[in-house]
CHARMM internal coordinates of N, CA and C (Angstrom, degrees):
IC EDIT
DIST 1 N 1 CA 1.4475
DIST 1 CA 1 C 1.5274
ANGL 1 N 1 CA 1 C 109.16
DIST 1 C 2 N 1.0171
ANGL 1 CA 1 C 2 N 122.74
DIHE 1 N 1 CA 1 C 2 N 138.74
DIST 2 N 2 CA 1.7512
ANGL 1 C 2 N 2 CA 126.65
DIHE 1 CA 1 C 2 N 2 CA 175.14
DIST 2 CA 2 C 1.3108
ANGL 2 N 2 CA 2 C 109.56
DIHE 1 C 2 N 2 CA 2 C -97.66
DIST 2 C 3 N 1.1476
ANGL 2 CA 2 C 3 N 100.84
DIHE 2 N 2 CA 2 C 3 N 147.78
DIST 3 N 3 CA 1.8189
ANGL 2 C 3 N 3 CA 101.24
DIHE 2 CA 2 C 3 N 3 CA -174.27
DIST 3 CA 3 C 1.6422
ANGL 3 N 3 CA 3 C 100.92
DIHE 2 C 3 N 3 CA 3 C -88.39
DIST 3 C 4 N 1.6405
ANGL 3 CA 3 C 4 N 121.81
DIHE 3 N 3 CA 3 C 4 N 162.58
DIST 4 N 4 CA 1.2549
ANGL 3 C 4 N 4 CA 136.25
DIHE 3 CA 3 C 4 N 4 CA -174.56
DIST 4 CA 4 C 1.4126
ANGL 4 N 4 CA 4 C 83.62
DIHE 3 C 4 N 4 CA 4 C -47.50
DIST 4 C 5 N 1.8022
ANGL 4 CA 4 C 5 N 101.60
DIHE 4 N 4 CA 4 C 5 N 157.99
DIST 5 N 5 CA 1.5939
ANGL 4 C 5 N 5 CA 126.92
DIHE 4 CA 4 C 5 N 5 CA 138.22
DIST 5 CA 5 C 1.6848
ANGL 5 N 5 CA 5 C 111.02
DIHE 4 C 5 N 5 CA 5 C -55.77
DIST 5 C 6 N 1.1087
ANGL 5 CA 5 C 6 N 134.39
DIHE 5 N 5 CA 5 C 6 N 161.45
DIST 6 N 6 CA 1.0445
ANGL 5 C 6 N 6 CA 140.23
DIHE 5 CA 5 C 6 N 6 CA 174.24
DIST 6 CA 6 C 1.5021
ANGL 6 N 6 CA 6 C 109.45
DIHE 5 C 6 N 6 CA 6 C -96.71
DIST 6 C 7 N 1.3580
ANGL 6 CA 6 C 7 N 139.39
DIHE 6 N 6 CA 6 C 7 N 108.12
DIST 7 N 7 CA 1.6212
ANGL 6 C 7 N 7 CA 130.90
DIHE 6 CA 6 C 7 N 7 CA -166.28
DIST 7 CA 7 C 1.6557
ANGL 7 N 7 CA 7 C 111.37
DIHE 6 C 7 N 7 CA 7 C -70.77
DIST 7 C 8 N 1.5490
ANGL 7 CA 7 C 8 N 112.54
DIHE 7 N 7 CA 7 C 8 N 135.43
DIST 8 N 8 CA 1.6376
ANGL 7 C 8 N 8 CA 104.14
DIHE 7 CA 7 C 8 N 8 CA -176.52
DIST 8 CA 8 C 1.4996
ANGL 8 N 8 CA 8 C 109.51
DIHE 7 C 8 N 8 CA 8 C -71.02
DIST 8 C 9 N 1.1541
ANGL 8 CA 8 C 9 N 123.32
DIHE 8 N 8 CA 8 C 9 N 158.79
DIST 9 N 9 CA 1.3804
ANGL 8 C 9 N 9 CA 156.34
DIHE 8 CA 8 C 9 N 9 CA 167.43
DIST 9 CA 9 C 1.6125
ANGL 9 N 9 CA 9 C 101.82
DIHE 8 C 9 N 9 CA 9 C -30.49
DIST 9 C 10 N 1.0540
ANGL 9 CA 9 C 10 N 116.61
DIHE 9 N 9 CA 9 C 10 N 118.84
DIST 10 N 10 CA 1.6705
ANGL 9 C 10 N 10 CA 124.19
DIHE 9 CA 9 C 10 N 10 CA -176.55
DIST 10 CA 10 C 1.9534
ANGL 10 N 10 CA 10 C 96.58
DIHE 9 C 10 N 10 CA 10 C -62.02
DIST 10 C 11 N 0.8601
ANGL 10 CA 10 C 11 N 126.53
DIHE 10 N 10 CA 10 C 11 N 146.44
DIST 11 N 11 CA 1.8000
ANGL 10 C 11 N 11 CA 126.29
DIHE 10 CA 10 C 11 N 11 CA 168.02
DIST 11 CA 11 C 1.5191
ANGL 11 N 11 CA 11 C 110.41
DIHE 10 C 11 N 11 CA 11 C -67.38
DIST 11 C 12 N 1.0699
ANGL 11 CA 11 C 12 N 135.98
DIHE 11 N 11 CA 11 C 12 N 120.59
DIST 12 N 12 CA 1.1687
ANGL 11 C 12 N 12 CA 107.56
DIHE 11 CA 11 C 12 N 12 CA -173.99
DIST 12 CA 12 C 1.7791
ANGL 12 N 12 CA 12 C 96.15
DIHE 11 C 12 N 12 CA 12 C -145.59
DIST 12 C 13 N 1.1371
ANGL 12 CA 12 C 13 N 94.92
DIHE 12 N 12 CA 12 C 13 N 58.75
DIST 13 N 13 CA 1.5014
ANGL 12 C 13 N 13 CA 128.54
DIHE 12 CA 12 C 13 N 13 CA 175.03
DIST 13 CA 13 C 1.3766
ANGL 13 N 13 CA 13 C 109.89
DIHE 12 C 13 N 13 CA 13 C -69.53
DIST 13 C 14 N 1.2580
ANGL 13 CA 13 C 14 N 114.60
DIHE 13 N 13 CA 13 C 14 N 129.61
DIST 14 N 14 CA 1.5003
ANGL 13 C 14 N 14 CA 117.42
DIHE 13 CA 13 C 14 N 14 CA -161.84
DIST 14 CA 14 C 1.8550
ANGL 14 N 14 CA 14 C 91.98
DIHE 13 C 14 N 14 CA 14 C -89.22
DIST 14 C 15 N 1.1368
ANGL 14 CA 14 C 15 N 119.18
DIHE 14 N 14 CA 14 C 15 N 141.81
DIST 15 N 15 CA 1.4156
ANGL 14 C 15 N 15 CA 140.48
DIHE 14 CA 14 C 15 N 15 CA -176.89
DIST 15 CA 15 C 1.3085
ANGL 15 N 15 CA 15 C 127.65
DIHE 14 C 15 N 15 CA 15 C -150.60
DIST 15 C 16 N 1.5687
ANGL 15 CA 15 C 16 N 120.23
DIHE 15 N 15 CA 15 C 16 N 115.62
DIST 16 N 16 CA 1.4481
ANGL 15 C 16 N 16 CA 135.00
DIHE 15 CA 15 C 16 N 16 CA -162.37
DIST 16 CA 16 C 1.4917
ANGL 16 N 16 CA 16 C 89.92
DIHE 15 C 16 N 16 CA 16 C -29.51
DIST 16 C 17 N 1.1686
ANGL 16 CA 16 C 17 N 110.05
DIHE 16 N 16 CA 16 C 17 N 172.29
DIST 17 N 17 CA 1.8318
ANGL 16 C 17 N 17 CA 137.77
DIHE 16 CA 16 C 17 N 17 CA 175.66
DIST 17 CA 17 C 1.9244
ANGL 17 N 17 CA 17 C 90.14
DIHE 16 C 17 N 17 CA 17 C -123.06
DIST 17 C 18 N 0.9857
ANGL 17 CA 17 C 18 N 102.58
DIHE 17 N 17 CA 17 C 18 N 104.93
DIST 18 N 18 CA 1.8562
ANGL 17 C 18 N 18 CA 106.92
DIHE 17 CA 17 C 18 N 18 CA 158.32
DIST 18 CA 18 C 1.6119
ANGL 18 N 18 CA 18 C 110.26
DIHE 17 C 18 N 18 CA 18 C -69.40
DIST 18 C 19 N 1.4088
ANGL 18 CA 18 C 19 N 128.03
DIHE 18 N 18 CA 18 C 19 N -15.97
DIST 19 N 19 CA 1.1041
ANGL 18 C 19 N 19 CA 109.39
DIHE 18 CA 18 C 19 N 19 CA 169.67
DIST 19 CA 19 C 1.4507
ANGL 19 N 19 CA 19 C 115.47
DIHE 18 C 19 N 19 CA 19 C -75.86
DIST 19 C 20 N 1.6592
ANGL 19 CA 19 C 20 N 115.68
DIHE 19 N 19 CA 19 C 20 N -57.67
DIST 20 N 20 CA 1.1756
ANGL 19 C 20 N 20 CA 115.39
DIHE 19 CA 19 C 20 N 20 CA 172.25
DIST 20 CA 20 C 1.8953
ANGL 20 N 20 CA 20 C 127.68
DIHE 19 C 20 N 20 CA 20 C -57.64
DIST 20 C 21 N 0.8223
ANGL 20 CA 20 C 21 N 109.36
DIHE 20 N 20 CA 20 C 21 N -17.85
DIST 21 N 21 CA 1.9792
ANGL 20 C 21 N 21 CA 125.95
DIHE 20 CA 20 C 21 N 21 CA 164.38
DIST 21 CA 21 C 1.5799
ANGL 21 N 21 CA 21 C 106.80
DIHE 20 C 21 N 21 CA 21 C -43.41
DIST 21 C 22 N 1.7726
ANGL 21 CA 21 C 22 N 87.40
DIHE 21 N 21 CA 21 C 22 N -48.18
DIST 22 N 22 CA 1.9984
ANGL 21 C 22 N 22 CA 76.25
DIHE 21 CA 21 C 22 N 22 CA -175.73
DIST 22 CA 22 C 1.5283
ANGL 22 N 22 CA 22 C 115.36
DIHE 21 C 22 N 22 CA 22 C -95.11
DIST 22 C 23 N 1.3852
ANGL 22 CA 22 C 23 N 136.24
DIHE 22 N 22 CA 22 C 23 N 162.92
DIST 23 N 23 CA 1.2016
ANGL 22 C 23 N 23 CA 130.23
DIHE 22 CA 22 C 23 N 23 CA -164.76
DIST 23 CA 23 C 2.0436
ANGL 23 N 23 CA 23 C 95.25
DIHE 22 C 23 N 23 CA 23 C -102.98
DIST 23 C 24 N 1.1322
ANGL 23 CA 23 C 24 N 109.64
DIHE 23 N 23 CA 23 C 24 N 122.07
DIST 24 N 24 CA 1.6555
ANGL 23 C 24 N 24 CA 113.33
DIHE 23 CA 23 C 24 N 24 CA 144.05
DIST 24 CA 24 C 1.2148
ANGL 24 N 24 CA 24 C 136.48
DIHE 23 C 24 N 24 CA 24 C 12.64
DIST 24 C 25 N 1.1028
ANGL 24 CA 24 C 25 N 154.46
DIHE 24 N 24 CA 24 C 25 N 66.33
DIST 25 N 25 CA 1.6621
ANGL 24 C 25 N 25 CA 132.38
DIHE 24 CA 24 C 25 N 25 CA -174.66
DIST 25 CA 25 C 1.2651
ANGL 25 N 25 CA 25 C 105.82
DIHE 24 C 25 N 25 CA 25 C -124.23
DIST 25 C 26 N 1.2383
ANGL 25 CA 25 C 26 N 108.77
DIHE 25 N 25 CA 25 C 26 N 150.11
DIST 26 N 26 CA 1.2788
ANGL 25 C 26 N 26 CA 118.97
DIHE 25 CA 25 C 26 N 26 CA -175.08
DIST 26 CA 26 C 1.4334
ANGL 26 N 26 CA 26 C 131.05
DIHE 25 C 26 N 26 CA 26 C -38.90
DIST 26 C 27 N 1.6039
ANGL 26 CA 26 C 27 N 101.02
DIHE 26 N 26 CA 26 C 27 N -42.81
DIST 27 N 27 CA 1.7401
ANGL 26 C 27 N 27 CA 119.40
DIHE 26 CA 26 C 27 N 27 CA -178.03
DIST 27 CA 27 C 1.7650
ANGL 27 N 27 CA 27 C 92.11
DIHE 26 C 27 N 27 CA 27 C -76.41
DIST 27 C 28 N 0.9736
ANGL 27 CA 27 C 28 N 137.77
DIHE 27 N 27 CA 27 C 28 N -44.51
DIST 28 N 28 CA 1.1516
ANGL 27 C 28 N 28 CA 113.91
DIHE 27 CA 27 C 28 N 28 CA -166.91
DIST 28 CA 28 C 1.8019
ANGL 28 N 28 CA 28 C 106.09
DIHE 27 C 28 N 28 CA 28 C -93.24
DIST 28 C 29 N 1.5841
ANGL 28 CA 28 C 29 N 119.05
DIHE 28 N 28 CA 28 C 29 N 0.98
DIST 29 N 29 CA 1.1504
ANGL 28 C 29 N 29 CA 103.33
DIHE 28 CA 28 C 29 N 29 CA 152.60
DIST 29 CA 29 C 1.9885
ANGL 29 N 29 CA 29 C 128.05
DIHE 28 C 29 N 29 CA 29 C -66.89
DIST 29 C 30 N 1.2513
ANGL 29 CA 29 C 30 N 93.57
DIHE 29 N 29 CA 29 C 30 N -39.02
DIST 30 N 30 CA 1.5430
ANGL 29 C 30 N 30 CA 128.54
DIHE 29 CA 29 C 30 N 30 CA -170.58
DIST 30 CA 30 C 1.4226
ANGL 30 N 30 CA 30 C 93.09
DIHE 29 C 30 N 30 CA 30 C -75.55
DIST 30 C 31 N 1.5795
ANGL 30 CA 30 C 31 N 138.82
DIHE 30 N 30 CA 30 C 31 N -19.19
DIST 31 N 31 CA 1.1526
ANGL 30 C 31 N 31 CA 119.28
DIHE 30 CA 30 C 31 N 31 CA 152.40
DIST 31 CA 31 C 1.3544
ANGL 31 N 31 CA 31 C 116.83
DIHE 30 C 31 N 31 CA 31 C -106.05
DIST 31 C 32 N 0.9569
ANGL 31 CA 31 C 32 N 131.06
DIHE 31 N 31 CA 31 C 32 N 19.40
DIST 32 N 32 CA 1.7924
ANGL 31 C 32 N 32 CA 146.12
DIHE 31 CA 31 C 32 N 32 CA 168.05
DIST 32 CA 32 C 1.4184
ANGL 32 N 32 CA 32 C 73.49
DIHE 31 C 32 N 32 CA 32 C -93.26
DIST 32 C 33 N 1.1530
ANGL 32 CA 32 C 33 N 149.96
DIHE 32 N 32 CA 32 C 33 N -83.96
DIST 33 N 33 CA 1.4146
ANGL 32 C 33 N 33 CA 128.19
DIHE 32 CA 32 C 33 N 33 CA -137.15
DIST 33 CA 33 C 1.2361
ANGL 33 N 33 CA 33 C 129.19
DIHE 32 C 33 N 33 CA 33 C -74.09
DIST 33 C 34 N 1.7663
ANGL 33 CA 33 C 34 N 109.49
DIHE 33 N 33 CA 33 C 34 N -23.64
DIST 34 N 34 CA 1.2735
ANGL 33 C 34 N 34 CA 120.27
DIHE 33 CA 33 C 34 N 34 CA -174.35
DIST 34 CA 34 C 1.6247
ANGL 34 N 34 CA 34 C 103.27
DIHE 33 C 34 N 34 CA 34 C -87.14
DIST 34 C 35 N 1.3700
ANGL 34 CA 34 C 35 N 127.65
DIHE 34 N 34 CA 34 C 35 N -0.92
DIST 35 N 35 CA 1.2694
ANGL 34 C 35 N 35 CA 126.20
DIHE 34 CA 34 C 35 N 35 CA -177.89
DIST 35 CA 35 C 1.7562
ANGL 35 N 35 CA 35 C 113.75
DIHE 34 C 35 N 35 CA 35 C -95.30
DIST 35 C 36 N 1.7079
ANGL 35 CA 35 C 36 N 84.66
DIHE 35 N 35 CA 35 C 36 N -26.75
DIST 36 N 36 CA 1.8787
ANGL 35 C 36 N 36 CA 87.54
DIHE 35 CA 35 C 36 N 36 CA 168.79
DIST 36 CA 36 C 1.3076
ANGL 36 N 36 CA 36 C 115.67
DIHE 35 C 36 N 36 CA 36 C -94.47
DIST 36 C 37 N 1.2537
ANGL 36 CA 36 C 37 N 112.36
DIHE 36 N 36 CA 36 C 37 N 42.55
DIST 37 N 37 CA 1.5026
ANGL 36 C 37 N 37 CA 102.30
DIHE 36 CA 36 C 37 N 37 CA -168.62
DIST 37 CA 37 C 1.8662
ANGL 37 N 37 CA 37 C 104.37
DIHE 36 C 37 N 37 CA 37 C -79.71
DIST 37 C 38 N 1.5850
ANGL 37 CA 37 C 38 N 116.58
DIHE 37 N 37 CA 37 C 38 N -45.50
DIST 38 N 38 CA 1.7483
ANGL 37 C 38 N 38 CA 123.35
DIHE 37 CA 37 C 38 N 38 CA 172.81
DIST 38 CA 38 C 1.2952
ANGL 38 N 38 CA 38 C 82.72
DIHE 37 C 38 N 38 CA 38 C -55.99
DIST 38 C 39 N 1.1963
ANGL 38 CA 38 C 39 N 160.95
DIHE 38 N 38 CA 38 C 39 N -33.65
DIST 39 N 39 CA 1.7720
ANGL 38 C 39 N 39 CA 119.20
DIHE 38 CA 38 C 39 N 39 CA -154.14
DIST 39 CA 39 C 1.5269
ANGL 39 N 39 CA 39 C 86.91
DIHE 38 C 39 N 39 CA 39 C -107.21
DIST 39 C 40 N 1.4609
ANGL 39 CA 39 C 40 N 136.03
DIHE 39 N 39 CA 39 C 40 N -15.54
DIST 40 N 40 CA 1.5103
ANGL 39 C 40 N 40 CA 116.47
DIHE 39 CA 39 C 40 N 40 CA 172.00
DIST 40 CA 40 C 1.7106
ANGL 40 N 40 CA 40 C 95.22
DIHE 39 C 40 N 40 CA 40 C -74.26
DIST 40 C 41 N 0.9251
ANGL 40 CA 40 C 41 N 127.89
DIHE 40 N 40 CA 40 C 41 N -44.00
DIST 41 N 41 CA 1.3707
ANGL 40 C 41 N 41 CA 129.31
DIHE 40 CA 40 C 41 N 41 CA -164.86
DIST 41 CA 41 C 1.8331
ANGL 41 N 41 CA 41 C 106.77
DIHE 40 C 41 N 41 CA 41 C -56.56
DIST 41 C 42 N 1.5371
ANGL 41 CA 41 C 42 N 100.72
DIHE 41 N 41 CA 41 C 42 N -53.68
DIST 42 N 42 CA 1.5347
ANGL 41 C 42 N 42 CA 100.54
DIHE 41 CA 41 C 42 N 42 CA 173.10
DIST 42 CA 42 C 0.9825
ANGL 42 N 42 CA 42 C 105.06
DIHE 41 C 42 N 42 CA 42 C -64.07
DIST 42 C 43 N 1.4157
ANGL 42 CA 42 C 43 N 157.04
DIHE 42 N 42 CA 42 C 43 N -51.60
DIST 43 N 43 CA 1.1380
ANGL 42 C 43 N 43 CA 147.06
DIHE 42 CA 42 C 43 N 43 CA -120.59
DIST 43 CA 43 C 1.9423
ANGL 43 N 43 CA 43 C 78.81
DIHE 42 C 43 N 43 CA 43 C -94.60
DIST 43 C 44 N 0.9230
ANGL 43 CA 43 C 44 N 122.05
DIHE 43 N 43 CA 43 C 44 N -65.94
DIST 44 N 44 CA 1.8018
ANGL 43 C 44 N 44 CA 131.62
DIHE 43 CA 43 C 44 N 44 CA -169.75
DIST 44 CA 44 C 1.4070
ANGL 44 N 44 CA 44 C 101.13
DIHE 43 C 44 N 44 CA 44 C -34.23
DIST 44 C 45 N 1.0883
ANGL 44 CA 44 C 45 N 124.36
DIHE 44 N 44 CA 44 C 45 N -51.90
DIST 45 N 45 CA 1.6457
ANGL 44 C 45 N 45 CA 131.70
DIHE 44 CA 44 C 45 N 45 CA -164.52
DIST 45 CA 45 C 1.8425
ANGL 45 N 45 CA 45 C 91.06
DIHE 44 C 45 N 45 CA 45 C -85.03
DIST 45 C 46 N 1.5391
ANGL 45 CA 45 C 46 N 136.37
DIHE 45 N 45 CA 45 C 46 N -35.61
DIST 46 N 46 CA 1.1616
ANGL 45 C 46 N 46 CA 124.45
DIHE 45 CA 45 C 46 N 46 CA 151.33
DIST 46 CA 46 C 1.3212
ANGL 46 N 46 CA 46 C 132.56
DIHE 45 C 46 N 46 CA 46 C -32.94
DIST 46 C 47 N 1.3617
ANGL 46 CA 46 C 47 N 113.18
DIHE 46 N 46 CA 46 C 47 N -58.92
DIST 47 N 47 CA 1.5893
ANGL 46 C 47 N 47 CA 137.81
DIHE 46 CA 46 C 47 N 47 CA -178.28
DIST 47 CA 47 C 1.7244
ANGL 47 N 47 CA 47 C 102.77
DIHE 46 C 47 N 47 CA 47 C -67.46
DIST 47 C 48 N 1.4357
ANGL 47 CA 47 C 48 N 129.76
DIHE 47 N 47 CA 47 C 48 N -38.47
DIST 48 N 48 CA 1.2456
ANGL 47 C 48 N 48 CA 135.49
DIHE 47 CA 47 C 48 N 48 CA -172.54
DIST 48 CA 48 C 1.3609
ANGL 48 N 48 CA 48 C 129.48
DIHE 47 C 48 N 48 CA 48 C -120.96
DIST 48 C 49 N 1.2303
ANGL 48 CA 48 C 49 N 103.63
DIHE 48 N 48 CA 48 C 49 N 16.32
DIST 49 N 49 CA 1.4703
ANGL 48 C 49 N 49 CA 120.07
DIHE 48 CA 48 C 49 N 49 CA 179.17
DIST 49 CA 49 C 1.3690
ANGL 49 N 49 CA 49 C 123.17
DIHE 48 C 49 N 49 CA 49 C 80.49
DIST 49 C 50 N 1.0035
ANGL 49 CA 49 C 50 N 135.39
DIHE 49 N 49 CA 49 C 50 N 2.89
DIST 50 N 50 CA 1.3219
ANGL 49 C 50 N 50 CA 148.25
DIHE 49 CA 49 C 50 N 50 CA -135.01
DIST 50 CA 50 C 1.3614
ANGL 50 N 50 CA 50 C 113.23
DIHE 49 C 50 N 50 CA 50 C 41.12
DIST 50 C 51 N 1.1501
ANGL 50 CA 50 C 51 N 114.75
DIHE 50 N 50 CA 50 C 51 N 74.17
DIST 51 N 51 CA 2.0238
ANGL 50 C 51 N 51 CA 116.69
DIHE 50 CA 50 C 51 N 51 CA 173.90
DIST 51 CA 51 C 1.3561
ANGL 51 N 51 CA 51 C 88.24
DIHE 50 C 51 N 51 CA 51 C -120.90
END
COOR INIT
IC SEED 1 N 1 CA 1 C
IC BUILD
């Protein structure tokens, strides 16, 4: 029987975040929010049964 390969080392190379790169603003919070509006909506009728 041969023993396992040994698996290489995951990369774990640090690499910018493009989310965090850009800064916040209001309009593009206010359209982050208006785009989740069906998954706040599902999620509500989740949490409450749909009532």
């Amino acid at each position: 029987m041969s023993e396992p390969q040994p698996q290489p080392e995951p990369d774990r190379t640090p690499r910018p975040n493009p989310i965090l790169a850009q800064p916040a603003t209001v309009a593009d919070c206010a359209q982050d929010y208006e785009a989740a509006a069906d998954v706040r909506r599902r999620l509500d009728q989740q949490i409450t049964g749909g009532q």
